[in-house]
SERO-4910 file (N, C-alpha, C, O; in steps of 0.05 Angstrom, whole numbers):
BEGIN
 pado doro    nc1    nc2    nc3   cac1   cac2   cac3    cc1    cc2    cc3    oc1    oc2    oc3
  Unk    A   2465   1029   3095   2459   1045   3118   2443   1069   3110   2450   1080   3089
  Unk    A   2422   1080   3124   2409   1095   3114   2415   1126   3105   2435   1132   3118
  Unk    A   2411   1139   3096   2425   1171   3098   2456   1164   3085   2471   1182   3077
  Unk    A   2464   1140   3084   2488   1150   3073   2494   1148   3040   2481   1133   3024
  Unk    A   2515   1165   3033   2512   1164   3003   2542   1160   2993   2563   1171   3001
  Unk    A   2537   1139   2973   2563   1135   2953   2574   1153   2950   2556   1168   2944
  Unk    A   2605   1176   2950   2622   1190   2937   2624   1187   2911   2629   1207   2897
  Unk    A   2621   1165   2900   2638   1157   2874   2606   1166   2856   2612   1177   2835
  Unk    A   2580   1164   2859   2557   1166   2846   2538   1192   2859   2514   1195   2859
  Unk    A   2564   1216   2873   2545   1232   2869   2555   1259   2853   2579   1262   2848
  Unk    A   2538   1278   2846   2537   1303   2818   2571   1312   2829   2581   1310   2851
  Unk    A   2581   1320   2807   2604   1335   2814   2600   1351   2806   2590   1355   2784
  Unk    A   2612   1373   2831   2605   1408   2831   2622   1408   2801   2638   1392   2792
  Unk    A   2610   1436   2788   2619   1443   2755   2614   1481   2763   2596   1489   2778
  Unk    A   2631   1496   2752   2626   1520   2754   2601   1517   2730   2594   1502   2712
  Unk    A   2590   1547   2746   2569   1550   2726   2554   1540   2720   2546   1539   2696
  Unk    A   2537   1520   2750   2521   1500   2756   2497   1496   2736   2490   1473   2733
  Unk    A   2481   1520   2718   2457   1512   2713   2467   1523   2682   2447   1523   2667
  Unk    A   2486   1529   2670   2499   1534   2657   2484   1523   2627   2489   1537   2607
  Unk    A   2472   1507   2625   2452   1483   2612   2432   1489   2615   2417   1484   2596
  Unk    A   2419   1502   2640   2391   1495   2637   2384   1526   2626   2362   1531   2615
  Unk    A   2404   1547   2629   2397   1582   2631   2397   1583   2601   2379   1596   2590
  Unk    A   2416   1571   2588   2423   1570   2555   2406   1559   2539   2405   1535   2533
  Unk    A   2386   1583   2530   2375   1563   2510   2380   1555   2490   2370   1535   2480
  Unk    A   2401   1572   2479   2412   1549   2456   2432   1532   2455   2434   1522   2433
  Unk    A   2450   1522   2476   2455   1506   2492   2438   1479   2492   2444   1459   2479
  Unk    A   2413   1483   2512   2399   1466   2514   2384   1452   2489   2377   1428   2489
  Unk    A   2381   1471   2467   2376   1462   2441   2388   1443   2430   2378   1427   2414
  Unk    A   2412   1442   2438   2442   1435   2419   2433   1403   2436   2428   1382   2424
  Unk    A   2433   1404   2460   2434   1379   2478   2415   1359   2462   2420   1339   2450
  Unk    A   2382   1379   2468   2354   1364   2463   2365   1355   2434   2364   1331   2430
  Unk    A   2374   1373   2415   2381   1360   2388   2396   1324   2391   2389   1306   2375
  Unk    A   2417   1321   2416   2438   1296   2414   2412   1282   2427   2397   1269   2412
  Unk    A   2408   1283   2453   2383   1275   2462   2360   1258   2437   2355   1234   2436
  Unk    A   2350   1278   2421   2332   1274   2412   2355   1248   2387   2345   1225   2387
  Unk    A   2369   1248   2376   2381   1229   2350   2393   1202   2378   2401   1179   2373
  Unk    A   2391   1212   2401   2387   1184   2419   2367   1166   2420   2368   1142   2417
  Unk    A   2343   1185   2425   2323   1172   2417   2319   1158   2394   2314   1134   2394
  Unk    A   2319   1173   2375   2310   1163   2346   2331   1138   2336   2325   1121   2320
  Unk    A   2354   1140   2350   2360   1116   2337   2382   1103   2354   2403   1097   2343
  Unk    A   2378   1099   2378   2390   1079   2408   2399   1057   2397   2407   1043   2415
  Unk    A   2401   1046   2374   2410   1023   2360   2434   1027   2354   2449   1007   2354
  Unk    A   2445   1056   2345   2468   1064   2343   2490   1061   2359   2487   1047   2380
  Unk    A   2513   1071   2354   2538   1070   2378   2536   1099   2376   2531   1109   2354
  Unk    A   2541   1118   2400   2541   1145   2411   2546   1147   2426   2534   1148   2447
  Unk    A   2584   1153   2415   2603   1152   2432   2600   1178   2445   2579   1188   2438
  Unk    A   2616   1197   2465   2606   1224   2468   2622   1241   2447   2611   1263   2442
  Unk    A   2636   1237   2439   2652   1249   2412   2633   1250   2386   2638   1264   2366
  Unk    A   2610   1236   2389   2591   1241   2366   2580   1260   2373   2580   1280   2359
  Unk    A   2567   1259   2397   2539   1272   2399   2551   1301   2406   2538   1321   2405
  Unk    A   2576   1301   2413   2586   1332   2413   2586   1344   2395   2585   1369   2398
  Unk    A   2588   1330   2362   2595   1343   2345   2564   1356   2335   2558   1378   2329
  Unk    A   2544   1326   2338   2517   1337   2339   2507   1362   2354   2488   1375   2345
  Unk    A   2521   1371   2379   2511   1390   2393   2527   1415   2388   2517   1436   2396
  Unk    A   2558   1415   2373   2574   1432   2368   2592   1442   2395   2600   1465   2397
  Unk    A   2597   1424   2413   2616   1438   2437   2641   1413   2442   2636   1391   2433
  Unk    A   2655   1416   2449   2674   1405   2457   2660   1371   2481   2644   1369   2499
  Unk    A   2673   1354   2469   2658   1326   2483   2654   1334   2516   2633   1335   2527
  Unk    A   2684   1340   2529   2678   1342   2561   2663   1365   2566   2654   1366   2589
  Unk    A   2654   1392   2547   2631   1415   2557   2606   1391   2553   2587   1391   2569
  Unk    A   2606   1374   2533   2578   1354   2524   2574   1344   2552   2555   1351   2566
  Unk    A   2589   1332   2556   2583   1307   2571   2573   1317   2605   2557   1304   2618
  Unk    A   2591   1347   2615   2578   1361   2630   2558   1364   2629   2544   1352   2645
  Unk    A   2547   1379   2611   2522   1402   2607   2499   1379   2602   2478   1386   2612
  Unk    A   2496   1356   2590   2491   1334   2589   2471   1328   2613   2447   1333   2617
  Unk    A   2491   1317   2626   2488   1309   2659   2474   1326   2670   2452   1318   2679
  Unk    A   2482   1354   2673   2478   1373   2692   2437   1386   2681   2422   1399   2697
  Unk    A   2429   1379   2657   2405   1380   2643   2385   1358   2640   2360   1359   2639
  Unk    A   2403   1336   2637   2384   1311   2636   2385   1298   2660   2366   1284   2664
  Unk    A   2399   1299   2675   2401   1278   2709   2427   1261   2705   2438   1257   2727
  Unk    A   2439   1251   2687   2443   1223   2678   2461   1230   2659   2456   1249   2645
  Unk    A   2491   1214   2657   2514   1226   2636   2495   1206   2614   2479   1188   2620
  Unk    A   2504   1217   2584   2505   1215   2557   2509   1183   2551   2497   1176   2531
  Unk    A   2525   1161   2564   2522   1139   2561   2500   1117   2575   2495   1096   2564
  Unk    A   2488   1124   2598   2474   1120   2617   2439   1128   2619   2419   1121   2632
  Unk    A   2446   1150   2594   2422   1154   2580   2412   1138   2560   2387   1136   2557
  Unk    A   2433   1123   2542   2432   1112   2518   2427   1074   2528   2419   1054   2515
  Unk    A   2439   1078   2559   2430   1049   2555   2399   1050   2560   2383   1041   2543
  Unk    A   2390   1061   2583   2365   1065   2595   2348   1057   2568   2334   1036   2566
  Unk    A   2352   1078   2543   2342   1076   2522   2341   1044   2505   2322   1034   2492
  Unk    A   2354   1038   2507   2362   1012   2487   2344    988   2508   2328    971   2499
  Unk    A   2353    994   2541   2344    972   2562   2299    980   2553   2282    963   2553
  Unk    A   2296    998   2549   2265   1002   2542   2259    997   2528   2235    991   2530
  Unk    A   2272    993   2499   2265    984   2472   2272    956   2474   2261    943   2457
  Unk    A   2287    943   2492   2286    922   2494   2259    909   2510   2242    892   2502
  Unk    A   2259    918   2529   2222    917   2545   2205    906   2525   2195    884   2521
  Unk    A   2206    937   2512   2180    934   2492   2179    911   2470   2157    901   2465
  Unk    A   2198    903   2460   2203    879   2443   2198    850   2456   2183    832   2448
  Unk    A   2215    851   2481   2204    825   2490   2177    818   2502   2169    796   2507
  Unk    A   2159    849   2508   2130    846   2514   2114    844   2482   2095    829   2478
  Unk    A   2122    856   2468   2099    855   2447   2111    839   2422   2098    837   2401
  Unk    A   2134    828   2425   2144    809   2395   2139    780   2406   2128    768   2424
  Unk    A   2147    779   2395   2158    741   2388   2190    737   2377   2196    716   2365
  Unk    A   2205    754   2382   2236    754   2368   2253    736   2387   2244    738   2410
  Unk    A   2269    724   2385   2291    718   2397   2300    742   2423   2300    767   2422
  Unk    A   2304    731   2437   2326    745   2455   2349    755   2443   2354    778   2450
  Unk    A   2372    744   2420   2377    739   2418   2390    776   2381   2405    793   2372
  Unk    A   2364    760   2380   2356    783   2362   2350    817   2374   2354    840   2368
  Unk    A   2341    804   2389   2327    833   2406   2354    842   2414   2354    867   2413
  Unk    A   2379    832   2424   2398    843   2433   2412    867   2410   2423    889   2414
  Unk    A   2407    848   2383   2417    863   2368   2409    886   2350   2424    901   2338
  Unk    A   2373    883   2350   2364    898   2341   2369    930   2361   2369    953   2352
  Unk    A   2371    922   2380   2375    953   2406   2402    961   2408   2410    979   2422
  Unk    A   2417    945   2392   2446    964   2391   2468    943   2413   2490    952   2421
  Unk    A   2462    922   2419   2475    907   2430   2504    892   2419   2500    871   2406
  Unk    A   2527    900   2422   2551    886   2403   2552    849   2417   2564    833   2403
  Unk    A   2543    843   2437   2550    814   2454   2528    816   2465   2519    834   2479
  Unk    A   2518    788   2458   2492    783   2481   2499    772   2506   2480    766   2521
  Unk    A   2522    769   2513   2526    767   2540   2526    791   2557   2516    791   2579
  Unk    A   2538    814   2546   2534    839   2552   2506    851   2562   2499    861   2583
  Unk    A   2494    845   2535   2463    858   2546   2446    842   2563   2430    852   2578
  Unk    A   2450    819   2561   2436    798   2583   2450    810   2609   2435    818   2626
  Unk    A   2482    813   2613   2486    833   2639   2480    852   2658   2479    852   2682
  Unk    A   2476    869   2638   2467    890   2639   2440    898   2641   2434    921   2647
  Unk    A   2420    877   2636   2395    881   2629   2390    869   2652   2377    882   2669
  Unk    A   2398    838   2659   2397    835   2696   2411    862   2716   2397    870   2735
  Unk    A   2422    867   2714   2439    901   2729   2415    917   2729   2405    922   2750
  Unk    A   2405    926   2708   2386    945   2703   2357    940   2722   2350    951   2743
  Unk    A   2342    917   2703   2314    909   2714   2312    891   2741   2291    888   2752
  Unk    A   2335    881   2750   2329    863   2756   2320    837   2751   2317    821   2769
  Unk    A   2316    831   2726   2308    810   2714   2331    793   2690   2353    802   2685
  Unk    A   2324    777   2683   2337    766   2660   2315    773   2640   2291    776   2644
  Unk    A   2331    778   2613   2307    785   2584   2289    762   2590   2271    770   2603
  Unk    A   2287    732   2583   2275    726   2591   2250    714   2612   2229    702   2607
  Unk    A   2263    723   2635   2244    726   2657   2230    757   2654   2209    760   2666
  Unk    A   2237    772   2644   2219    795   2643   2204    786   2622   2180    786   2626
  Unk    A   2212    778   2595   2188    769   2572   2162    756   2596   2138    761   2590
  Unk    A   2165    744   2613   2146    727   2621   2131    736   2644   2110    726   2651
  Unk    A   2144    762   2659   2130    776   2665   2113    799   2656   2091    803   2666
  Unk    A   2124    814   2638   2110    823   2617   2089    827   2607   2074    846   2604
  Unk    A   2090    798   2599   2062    783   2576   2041    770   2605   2017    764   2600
  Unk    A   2052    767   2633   2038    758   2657   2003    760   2654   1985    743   2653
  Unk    A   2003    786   2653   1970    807   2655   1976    826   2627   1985    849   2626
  Unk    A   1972    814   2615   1959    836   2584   1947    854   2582   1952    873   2568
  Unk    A   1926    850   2596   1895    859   2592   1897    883   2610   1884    904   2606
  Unk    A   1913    880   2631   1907    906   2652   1930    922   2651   1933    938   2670
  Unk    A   1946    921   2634   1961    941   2625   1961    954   2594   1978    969   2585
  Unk    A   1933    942   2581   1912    954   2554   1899    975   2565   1887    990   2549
  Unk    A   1899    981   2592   1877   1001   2598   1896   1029   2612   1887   1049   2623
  Unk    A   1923   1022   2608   1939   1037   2616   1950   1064   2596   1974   1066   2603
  Unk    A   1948   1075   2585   1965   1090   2575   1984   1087   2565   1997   1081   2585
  Unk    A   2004   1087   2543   2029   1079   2526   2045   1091   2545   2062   1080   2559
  Unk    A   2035   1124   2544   2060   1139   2555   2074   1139   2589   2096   1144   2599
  Unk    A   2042   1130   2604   2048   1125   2626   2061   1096   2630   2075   1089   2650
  Unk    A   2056   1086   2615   2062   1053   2625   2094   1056   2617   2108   1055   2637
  Unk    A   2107   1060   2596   2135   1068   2594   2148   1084   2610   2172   1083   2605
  Unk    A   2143   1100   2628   2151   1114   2648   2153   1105   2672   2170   1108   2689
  Unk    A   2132   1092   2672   2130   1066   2695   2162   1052   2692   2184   1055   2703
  Unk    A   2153   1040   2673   2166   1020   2668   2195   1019   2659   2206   1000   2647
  Unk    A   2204   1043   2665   2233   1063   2655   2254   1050   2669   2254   1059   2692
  Unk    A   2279   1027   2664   2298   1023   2682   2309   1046   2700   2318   1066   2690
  Unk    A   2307   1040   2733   2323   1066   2741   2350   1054   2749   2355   1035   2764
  Unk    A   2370   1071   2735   2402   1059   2721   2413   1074   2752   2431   1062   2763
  Unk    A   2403   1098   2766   2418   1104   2795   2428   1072   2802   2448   1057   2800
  Unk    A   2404   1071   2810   2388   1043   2827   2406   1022   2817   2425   1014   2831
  Unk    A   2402   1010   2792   2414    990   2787   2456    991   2791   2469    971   2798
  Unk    A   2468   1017   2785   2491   1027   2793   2504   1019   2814   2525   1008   2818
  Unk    A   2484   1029   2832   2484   1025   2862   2487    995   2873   2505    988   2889
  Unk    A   2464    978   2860   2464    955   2866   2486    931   2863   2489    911   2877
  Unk    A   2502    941   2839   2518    930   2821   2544    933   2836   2559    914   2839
  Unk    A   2549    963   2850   2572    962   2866   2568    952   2888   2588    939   2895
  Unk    A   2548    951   2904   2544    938   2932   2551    907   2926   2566    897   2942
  Unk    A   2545    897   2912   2549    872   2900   2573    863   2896   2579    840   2902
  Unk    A   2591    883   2882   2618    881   2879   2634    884   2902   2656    873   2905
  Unk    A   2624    899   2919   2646    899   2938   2634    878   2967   2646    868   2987
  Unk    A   2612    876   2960   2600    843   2981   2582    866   3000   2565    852   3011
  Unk    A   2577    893   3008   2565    901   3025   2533    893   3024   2520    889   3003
  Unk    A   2526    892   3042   2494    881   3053   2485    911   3062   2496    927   3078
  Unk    A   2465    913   3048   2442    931   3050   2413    918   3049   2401    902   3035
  Unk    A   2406    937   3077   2372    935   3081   2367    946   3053   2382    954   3035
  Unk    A   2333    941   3056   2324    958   3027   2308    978   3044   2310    979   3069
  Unk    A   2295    989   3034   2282   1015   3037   2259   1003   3055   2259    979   3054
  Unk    A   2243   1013   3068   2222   1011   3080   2207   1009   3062   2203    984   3060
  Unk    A   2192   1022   3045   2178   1030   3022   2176   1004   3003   2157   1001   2987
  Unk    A   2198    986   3006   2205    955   2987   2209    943   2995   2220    924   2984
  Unk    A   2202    944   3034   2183    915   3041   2160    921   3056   2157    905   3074
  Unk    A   2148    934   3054   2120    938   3067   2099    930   3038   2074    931   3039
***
């Protein structure tokens, strides 16, 4: 229904709302967990790590987190792993299989789940969309085309509970015109 919004998926008020974004060394401490997300999404990063990486207590992490990046600390790390998976099944030749595990995947049933949840796709139906047009996404930009091409995990969240609980939703005007 339009205008209306999940309870369960939206920001919870936190004193000291920007608390993250005003701190810059704070925000340092974050970009630091952030950034060893990036660099190595293959990992497990539980929030009890990356707190210790950032030096605050896991539940100040996992706040200030959220409240800075959009998106809690686990939800970030899949996004991450679901893109490195993209990129592997567009530009390798690996197994599915492999690819699950090279991105930090413990069960390939898992990430095949999750990766339909996410994209909408199965790994291998996106391999095959992917590799579809080559040529006209050579003329694209690395950085834009990954941004593009960024799972949005709201979205897939959303979808995943509507699903679970059987509710029927229109889609957007915007995604069928």
């Amino acid at each position: 229904m339009p205008g209306s919004h999940d309870p369960a998926v939206q920001p919870t008020p936190v004193s000291g709302g920007t608390e993250a974004l005003e701190d810059p060394a704070l925000l340092r401490r974050l970009l630091r967990a952030k950034d060893r997300i990036d660099a190595a999404s293959h990992e497990a990063w539980p929030v009890r790590r990356l707190a210790e990486v950032s030096g605050v207590s896991e539940a100040h992490f996992a706040r200030s987190f959220k409240r800075a990046f959009g998106v809690p600390p686990h939800r970030y790390l899949l996004t991450r792993r679901i893109e490195q998976a993209t990129t592997l099944l567009r530009d390798t030749n690996l197994g599915i299989t492999d690819i699950a595990f090279a991105t930090g995947w413990e069960s390939l049933g898992t990430f095949g789940r999750v990766f339909r949840d996410i994209t909408g796709l199965s790994p291998s139906e996106m391999r095959v969309q992917a590799r579809a047009n080559p040529a006209e996404l050579d003329r694209v930009p690395a950085c834009v085309l990954k941004a593009a091409q960024r799972p949005d995990l709201t979205t897939a969240v959303l979808e995943k509970r509507r699903r679970v609980v059987g509710d029927i939703v229109e889609p957007p005007a915007s995604e069928t015109s």
